[in-house]
N, C-alpha and C positions, 0 to 999 in steps of 0.2 A: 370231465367236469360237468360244466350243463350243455347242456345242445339250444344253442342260441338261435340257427338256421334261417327261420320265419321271423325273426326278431326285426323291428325299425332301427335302423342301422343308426337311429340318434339316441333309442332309449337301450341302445346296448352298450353304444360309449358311455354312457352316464351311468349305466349299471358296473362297468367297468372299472374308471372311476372313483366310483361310489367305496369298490372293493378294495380298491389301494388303497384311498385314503383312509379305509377303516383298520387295513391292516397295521396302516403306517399310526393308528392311533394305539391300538392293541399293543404293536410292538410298544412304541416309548411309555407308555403305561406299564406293560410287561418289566421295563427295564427301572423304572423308577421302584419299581417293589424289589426288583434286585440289588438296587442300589443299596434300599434300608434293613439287607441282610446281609451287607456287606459283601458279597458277589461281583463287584465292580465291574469283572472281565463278561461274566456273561451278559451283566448289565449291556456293556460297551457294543456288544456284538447286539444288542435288542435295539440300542439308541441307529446306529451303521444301519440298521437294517429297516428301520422306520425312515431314515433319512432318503434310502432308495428308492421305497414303494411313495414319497414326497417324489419325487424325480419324476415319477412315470407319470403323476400325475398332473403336475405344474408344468414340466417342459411340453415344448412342441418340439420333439425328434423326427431327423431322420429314419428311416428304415432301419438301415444299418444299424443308427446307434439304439434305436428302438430295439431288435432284436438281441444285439450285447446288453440293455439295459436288463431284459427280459432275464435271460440266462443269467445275470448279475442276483437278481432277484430272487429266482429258483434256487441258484447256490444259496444263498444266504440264509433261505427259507429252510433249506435243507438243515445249515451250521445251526440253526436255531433251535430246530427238532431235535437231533442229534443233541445238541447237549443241555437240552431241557430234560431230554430221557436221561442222560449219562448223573446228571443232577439231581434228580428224583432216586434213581437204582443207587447212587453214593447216601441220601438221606433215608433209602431202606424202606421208598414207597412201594406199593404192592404193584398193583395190576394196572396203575396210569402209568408206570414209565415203558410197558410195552406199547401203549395207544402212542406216546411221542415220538417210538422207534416205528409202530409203522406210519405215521405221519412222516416222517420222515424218507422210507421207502416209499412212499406214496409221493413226494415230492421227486426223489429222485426220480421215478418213473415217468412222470411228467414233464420233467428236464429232456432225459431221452427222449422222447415222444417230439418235442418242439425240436431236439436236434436232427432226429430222423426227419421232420415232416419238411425242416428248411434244406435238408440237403435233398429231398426227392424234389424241393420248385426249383434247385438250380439247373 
């Protein structure tokens, strides 16, 4: 993603943050337009998935649950990509619904990456 390294360990949480909640805004926006094309299901999986990137932000977690919340989120991100592509390729869009399938790869990859890099600190 970005290389935060040199960053103030205060304006990186807040850029953090910043990222969830935007997401978690995007999603339930996302899903409120799927709602008014009648999509309901994919809808529900936009609403679920705003609710989680709220989680990361509002709670104070553990570790542990920090890191299952993390992975929580990455899946979800992934179910979201995936069938926003699957959804586009069924309505016979052209060349967005490969950007939502490699978004979607592109998530997945980042998943692995976080699962590799938690199991080399144990």
């Amino acid at each position: 993603m970005f290389y935060f390294g040199l960053m103030n360990p205060k304006l990186k949480a807040k850029i953090f943050r910043f990222s969830f909640l935007l997401n978690a805004f995007i999603f339930f926006i996302g899903g409120l337009g799927l709602v008014e094309d009648g999509k309901t299901g994919l809808a529900m999986l936009q609403f679920v998935t705003a609710v989680f990137n709220l989680f990361m932000v509002l709670g104070k977690l553990s570790p542990k649950k920090y890191l299952r919340l993390n992975y929580t989120i990455l899946g979800l991100n992934i179910l979201v990509a995936a069938s926003t592509a699957f959804d586009y390729y069924v309505m016979g869009k052209g060349k967005i619904t490969y950007v939502w399938f490699f978004a979607a790869a592109v998530y997945a990859i980042a998943l692995g990456v976080q699962i590799v890099k938690q199991r080399r600190a144990v």
